[in-house]
N, CA, C and O atoms as a printed pandas DataFrame, in Angstrom:
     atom_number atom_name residue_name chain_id  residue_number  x_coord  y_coord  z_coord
0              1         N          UNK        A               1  129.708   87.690   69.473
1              2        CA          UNK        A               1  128.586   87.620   70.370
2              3         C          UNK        A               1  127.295   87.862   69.588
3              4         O          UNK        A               1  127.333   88.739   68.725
4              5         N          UNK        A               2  126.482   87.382   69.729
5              6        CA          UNK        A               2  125.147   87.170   69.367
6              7         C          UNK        A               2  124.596   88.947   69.664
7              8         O          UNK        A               2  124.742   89.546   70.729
8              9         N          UNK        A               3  123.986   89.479   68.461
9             10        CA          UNK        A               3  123.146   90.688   68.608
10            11         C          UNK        A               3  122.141   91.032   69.805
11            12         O          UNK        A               3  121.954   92.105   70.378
12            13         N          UNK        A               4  121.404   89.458   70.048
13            14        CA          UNK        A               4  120.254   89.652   70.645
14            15         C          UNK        A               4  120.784   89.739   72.220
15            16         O          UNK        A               4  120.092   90.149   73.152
16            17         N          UNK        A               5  122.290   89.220   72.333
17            18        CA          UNK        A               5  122.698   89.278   73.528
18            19         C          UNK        A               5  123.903   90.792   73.875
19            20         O          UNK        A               5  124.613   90.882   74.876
20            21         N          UNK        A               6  123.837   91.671   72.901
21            22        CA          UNK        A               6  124.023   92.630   72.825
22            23         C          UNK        A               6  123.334   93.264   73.127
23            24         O          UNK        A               6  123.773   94.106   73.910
24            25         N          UNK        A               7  121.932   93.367   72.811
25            26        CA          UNK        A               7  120.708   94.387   72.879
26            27         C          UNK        A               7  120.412   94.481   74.438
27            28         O          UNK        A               7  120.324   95.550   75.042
28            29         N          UNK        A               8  120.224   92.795   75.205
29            30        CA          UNK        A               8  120.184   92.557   76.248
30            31         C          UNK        A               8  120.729   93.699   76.907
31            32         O          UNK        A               8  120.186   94.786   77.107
32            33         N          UNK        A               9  122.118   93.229   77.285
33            34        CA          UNK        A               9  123.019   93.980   77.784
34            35         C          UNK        A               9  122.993   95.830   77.558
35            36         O          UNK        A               9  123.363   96.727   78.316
36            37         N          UNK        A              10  122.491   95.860   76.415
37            38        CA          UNK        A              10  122.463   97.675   76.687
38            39         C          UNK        A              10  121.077   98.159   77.595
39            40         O          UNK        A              10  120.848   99.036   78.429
40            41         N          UNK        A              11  120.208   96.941   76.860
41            42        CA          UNK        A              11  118.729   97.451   77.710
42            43         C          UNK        A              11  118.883   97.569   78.735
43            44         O          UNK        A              11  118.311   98.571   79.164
44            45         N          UNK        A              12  119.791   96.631   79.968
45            46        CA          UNK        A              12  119.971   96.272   81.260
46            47         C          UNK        A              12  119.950   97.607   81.752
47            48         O          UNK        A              12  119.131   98.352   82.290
48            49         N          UNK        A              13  121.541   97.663   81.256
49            50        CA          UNK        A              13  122.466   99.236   81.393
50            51         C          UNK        A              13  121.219  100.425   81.390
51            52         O          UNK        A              13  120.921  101.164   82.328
52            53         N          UNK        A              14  120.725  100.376   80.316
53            54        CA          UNK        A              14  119.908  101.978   80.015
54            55         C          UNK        A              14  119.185  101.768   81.058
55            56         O          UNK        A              14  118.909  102.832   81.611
56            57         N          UNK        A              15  118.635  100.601   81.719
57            58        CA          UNK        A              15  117.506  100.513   82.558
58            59         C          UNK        A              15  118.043  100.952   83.506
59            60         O          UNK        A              15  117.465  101.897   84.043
60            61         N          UNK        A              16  119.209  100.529   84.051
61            62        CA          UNK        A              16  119.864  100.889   85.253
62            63         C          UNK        A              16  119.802  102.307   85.332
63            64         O          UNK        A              16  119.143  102.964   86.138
64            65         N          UNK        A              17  120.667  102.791   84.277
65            66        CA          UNK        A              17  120.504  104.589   84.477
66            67         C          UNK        A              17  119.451  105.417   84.396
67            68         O          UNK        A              17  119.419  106.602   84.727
68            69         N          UNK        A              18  118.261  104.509   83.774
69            70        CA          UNK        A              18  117.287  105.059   84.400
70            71         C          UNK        A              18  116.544  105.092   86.006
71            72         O          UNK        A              18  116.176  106.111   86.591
72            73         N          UNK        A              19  116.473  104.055   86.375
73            74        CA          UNK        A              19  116.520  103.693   87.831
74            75         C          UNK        A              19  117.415  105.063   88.947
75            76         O          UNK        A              19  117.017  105.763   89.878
76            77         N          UNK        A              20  118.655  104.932   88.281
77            78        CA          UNK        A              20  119.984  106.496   88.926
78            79         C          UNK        A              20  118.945  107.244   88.743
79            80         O          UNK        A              20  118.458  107.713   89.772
80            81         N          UNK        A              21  118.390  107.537   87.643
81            82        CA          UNK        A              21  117.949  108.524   87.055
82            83         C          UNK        A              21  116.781  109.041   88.251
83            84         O          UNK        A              21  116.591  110.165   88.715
84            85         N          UNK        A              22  116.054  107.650   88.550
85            86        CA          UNK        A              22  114.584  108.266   89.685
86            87         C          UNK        A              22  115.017  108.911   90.917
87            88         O          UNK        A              22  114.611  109.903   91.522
88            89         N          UNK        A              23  116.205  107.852   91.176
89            90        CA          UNK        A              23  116.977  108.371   92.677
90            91         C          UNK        A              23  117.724  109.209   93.019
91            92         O          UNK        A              23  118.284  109.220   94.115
92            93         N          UNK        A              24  117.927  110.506   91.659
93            94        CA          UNK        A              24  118.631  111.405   91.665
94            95         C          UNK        A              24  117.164  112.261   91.434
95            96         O          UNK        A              24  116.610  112.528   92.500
96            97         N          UNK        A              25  116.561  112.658   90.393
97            98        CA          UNK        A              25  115.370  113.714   90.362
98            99         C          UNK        A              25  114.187  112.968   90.822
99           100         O          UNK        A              25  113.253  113.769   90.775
100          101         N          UNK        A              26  113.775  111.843   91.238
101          102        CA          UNK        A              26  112.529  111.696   91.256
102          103         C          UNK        A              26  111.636  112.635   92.479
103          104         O          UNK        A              26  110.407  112.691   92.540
104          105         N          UNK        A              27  112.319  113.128   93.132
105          106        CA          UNK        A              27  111.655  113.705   94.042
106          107         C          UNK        A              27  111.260  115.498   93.783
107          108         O          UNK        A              27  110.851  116.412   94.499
108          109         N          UNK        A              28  111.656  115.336   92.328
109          110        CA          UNK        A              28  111.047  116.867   91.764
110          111         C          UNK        A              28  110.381  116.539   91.370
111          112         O          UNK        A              28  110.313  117.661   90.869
112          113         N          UNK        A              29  109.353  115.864   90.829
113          114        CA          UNK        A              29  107.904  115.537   90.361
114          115         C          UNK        A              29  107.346  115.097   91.496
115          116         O          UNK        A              29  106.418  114.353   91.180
116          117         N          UNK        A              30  107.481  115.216   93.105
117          118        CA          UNK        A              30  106.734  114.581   93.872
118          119         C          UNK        A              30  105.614  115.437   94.048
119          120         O          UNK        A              30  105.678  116.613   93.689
120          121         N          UNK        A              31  104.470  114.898   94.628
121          122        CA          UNK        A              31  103.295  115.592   94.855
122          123         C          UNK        A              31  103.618  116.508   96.076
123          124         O          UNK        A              31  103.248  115.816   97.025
124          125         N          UNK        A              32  104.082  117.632   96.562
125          126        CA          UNK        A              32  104.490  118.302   97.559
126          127         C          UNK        A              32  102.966  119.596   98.055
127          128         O          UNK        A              32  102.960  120.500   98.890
128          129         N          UNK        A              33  101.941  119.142   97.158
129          130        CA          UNK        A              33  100.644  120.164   97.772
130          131         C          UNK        A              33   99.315  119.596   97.851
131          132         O          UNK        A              33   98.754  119.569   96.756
132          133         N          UNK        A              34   98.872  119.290   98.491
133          134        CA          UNK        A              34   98.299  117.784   98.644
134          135         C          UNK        A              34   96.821  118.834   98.076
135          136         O          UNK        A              34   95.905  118.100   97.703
136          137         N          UNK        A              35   96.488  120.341   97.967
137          138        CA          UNK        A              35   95.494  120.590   97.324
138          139         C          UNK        A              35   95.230  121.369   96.182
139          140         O          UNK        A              35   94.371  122.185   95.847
140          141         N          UNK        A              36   96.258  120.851   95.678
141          142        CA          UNK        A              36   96.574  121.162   94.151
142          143         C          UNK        A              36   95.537  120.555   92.848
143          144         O          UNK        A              36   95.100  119.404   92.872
144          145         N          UNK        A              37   95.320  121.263   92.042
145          146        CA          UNK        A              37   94.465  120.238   91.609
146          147         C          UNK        A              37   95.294  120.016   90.042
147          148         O          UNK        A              37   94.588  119.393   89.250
148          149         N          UNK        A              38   96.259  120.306   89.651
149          150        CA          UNK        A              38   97.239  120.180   88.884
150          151         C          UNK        A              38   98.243  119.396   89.208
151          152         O          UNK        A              38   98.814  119.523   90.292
152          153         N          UNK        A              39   98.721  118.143   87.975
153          154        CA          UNK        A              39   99.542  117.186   88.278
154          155         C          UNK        A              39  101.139  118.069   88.230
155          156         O          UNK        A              39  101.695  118.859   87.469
156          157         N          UNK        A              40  101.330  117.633   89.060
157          158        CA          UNK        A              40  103.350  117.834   88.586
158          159         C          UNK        A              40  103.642  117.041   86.954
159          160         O          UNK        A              40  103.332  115.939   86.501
160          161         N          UNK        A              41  104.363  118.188   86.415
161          162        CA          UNK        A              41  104.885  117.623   85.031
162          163         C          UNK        A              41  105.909  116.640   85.707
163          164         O          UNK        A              41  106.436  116.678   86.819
164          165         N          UNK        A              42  106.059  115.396   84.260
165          166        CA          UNK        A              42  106.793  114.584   84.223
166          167         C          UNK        A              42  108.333  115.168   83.570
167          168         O          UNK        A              42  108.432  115.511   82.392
168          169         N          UNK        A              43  109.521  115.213   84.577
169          170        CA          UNK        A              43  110.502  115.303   84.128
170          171         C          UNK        A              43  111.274  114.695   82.869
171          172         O          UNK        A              43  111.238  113.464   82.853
172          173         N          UNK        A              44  111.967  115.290   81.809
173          174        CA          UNK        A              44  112.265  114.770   80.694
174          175         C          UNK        A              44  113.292  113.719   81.067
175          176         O          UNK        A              44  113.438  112.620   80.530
176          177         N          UNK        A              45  114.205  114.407   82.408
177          178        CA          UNK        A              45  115.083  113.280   83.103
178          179         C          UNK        A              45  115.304  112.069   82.925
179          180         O          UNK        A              45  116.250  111.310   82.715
180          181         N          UNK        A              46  113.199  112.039   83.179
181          182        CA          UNK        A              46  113.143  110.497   83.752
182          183         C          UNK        A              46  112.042  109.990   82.348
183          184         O          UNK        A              46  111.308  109.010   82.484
184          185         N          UNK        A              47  112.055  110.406   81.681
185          186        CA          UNK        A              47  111.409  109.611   80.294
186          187         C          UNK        A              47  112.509  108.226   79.770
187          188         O          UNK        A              47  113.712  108.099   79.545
188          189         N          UNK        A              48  111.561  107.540   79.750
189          190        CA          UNK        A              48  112.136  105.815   79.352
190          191         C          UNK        A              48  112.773  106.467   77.890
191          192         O          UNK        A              48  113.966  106.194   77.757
192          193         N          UNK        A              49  112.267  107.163   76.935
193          194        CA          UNK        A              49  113.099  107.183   75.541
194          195         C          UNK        A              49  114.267  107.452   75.389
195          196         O          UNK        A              49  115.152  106.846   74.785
196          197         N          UNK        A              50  114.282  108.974   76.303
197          198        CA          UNK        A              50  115.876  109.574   76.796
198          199         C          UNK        A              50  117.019  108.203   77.001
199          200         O          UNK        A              50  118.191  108.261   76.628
200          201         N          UNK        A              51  116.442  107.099   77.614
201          202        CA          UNK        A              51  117.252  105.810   77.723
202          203         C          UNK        A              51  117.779  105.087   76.553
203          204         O          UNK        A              51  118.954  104.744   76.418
204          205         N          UNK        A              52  116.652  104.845   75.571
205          206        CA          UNK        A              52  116.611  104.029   75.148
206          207         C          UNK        A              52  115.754  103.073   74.650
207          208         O          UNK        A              52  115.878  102.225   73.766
208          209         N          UNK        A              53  114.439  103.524   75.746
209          210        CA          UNK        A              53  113.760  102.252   76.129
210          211         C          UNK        A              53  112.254  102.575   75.780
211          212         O          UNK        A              53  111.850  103.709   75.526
212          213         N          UNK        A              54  111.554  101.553   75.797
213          214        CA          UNK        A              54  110.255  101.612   75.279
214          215         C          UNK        A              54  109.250  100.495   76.775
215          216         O          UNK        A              54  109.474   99.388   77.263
216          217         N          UNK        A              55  108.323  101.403   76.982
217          218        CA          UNK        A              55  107.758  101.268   77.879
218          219         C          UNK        A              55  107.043   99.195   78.207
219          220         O          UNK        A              55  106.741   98.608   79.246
220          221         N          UNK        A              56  107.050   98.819   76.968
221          222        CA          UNK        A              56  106.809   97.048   76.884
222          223         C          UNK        A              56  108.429   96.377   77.039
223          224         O          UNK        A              56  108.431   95.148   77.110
224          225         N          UNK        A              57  109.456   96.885   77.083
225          226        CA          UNK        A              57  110.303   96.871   77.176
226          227         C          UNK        A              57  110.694   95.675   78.325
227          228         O          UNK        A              57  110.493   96.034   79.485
228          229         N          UNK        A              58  111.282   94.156   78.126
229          230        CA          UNK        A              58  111.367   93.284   79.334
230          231         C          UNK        A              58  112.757   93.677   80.019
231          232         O          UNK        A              58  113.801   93.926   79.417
232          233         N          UNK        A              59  112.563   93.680   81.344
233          234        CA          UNK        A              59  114.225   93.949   82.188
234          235         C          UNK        A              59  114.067   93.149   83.362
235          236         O          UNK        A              59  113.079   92.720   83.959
236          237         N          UNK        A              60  115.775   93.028   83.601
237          238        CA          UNK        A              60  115.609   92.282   85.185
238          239         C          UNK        A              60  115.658   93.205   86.277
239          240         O          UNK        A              60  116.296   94.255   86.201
240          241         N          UNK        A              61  114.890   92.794   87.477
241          242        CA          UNK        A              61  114.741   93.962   87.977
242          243         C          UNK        A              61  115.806   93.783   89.373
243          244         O          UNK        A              61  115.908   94.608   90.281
244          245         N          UNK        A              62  116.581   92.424   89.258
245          246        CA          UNK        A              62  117.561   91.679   90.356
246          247         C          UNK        A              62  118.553   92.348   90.614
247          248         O          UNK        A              62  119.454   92.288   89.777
248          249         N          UNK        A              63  118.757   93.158   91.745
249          250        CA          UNK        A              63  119.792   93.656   91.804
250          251         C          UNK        A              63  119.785   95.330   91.620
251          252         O          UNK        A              63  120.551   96.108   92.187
252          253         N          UNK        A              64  118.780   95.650   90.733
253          254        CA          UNK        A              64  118.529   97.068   90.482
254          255         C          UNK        A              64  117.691   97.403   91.285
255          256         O          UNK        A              64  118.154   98.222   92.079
256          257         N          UNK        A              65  116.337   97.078   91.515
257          258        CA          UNK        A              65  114.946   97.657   92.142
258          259         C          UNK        A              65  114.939   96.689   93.513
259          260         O          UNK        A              65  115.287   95.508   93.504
260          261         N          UNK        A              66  114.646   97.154   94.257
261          262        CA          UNK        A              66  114.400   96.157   95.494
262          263         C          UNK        A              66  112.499   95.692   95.396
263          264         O          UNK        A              66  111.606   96.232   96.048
264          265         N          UNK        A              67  112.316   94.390   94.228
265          266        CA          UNK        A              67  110.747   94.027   94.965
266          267         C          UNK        A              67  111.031   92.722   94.793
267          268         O          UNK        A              67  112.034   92.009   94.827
268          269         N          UNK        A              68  109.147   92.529   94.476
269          270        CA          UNK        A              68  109.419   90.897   94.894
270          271         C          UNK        A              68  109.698   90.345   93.410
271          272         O          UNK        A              68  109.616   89.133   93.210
272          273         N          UNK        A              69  109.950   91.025   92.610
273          274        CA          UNK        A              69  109.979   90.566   91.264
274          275         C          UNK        A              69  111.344   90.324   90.614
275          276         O          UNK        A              69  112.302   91.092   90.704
276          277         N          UNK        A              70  111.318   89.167   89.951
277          278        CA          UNK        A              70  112.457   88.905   89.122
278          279         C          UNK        A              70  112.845   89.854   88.190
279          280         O          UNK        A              70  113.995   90.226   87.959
280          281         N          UNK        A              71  111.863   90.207   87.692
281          282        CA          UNK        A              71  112.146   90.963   86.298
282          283         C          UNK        A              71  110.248   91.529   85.793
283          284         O          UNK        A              71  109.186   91.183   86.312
284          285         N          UNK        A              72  110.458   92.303   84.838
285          286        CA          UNK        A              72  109.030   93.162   84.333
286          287         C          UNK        A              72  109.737   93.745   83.193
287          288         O          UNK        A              72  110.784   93.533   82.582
288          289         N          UNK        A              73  108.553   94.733   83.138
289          290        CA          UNK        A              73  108.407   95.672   82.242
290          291         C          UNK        A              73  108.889   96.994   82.784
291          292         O          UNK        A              73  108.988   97.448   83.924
292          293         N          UNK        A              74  109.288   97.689   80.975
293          294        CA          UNK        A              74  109.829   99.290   81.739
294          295         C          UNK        A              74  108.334   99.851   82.640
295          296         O          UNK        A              74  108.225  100.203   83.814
296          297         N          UNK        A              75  107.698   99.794   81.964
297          298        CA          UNK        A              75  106.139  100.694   82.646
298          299         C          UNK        A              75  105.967   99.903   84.235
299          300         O          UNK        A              75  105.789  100.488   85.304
300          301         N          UNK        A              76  106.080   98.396   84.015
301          302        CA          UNK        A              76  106.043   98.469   85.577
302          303         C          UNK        A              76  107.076   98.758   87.124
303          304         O          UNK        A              76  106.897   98.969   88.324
304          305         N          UNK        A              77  108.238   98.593   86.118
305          306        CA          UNK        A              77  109.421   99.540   86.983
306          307         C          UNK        A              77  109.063  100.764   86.852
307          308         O          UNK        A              77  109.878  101.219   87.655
308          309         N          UNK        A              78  108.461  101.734   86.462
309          310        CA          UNK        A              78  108.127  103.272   86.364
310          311         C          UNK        A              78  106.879  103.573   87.751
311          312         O          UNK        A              78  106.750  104.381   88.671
312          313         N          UNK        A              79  106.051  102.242   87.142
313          314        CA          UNK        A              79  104.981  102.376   88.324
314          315         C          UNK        A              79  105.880  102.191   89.834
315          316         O          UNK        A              79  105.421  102.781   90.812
316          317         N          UNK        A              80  107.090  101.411   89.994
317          318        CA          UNK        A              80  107.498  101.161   91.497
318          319         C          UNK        A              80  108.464  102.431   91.758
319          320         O          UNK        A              80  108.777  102.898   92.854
320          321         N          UNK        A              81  108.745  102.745   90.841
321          322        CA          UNK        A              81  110.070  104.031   91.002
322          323         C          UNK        A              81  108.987  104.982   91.543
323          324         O          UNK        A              81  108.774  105.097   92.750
324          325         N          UNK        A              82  108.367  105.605   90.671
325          326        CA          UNK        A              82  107.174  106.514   91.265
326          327         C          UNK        A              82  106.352  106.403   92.410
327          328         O          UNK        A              82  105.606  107.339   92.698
328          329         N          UNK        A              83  106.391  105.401   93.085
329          330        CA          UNK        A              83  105.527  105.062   93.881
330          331         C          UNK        A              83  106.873  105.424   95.388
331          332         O          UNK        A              83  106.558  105.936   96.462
332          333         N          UNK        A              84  107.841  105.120   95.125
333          334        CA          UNK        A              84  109.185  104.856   95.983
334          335         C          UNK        A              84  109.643  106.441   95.769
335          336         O          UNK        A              84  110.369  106.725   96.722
336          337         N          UNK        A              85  109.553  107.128   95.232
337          338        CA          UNK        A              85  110.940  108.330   95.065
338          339         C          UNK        A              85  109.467  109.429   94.412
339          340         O          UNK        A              85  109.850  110.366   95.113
340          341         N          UNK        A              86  108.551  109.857   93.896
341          342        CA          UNK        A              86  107.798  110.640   93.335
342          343         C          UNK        A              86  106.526  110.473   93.927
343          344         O          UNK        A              86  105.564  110.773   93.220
344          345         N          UNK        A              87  106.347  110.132   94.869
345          346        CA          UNK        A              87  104.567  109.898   95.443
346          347         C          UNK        A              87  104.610  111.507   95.983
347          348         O          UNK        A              87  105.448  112.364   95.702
348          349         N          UNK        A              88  103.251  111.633   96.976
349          350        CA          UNK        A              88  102.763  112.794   97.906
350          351         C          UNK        A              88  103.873  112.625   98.992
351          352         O          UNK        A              88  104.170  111.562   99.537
352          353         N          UNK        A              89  104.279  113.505   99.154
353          354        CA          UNK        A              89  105.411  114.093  100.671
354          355         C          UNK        A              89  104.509  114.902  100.863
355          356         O          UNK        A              89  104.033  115.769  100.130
356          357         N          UNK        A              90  104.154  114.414  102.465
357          358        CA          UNK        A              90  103.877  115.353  103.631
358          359         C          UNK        A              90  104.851  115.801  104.421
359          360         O          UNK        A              90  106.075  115.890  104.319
360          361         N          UNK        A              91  103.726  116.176  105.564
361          362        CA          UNK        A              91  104.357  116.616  106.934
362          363         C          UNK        A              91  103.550  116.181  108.000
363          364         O          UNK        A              91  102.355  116.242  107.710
364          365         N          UNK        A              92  103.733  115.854  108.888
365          366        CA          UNK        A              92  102.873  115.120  110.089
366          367         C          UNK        A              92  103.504  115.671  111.404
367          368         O          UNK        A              92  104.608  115.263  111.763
368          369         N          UNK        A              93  102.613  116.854  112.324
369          370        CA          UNK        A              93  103.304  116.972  113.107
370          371         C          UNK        A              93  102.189  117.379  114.303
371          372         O          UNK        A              93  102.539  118.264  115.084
372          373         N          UNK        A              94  101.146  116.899  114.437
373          374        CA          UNK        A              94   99.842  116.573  115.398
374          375         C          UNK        A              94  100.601  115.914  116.877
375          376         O          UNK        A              94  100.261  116.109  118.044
376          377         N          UNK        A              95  101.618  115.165  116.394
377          378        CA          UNK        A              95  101.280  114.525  117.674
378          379         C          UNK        A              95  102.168  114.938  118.813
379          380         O          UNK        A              95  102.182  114.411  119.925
380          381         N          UNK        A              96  103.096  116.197  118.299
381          382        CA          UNK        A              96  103.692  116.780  119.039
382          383         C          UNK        A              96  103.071  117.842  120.222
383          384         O          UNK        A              96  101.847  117.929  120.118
384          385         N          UNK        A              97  103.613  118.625  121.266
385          386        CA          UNK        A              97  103.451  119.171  122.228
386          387         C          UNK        A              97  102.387  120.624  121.358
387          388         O          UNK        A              97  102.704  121.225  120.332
388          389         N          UNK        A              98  101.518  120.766  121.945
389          390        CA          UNK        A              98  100.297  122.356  121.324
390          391         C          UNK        A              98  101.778  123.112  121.061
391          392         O          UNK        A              98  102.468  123.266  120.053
392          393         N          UNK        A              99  101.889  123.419  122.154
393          394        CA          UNK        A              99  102.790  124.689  122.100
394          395         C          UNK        A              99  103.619  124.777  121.350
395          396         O          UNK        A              99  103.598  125.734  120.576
396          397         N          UNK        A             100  104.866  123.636  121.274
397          398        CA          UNK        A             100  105.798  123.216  120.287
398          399         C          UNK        A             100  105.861  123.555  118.809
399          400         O          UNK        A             100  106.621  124.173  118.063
400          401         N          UNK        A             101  104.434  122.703  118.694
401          402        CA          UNK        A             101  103.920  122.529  117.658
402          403         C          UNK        A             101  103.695  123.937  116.739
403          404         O          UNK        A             101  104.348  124.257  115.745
404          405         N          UNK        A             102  102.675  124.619  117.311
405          406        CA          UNK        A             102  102.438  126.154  116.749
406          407         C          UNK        A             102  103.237  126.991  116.689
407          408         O          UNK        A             102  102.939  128.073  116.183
408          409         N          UNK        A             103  104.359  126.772  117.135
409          410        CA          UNK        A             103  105.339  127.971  117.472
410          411         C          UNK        A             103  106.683  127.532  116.384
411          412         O          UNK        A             103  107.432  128.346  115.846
412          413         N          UNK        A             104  106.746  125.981  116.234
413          414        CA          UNK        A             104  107.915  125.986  115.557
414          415         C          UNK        A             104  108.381  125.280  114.876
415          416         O          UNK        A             104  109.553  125.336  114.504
416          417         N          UNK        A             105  107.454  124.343  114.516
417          418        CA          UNK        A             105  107.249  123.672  113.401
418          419         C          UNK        A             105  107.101  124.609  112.052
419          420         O          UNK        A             105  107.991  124.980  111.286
420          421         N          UNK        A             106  105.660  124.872  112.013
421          422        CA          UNK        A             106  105.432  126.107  110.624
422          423         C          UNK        A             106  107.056  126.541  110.416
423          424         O          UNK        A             106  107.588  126.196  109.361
424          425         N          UNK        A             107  107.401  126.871  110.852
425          426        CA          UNK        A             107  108.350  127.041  110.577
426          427         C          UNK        A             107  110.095  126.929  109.904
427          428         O          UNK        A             107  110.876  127.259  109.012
428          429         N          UNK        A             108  109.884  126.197  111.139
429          430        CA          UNK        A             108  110.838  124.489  110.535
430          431         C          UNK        A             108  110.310  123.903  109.260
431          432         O          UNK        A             108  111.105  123.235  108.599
432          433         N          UNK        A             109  108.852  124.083  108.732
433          434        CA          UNK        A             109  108.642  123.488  107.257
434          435         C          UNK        A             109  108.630  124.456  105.950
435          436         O          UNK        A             109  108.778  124.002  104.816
436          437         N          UNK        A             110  108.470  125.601  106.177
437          438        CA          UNK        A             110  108.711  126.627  105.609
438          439         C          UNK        A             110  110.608  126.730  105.407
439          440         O          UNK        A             110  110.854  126.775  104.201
440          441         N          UNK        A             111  111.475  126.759  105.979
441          442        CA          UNK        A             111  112.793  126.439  105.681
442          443         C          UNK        A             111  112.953  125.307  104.518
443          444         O          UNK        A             111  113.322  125.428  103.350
444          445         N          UNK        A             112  112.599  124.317  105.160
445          446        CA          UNK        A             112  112.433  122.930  104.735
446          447         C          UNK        A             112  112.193  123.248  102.681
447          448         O          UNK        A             112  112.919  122.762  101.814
448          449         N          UNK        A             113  110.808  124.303  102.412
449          450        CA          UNK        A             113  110.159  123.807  101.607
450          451         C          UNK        A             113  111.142  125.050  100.867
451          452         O          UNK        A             113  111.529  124.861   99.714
452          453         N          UNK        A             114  111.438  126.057  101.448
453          454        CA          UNK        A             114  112.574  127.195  100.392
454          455         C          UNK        A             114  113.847  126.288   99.900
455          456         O          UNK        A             114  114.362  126.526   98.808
456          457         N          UNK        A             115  114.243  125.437  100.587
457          458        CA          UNK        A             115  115.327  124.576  100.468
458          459         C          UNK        A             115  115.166  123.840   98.703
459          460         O          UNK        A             115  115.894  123.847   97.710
460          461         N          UNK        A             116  113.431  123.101   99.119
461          462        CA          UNK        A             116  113.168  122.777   97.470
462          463         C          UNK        A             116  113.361  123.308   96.605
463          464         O          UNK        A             116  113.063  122.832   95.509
């Protein structure tokens, strides 16, 4: 078999487990304090090198990433992983009952956030 169709094939792979990789930790680098003025560190987890891979890096993205794209770059699969599994998590809970709301929610998100 041809080298270059060797290389292929591992890049795929590493790409893939990186991809596992977002959908297993990406949600520990999420933005969880919306007035923070400090970024969340980037997990070593999810570093493209740990793979293999180098951020100009071409992959298909068919079958792995759900967009509209055939295929990209590692950096622009990083930009959709992050955007999908590592963005700002809120909480939204206005539109519930006053009473409800004040009494037992706070609460319910405070569980929620010890859980993290």
């Amino acid at each position: 078999m041809p080298k270059e169709y060797l290389d292929e094939r591992a890049r795929q792979s590493n790409f893939y487990r990186l991809v596992n990789a977002y959908r297993i930790h990406g949600h520990k680098q999420a933005v969880i304090n919306p007035i923070s003025i400090s970024k969340p560190q980037l997990l070593s987890e999810l570093q493209p090198k740990n793979f293999g891979l180098n951020l100009l890096d071409k992959v298909r993205f068919r079958g792995i990433l759900f967009t509209q794209q055939d295929e990209g770059t590692i950096e622009e699969a990083i930009q959709f992983l992050h955007a999908t599994y590592s963005s700002a998590v809120g909480t939204e809970f206005n539109y519930l009952e006053v009473i409800y709301k004040f009494s037992k929610i706070p609460q319910l998100y405070t569980k929620i956030y010890e859980l993290i």
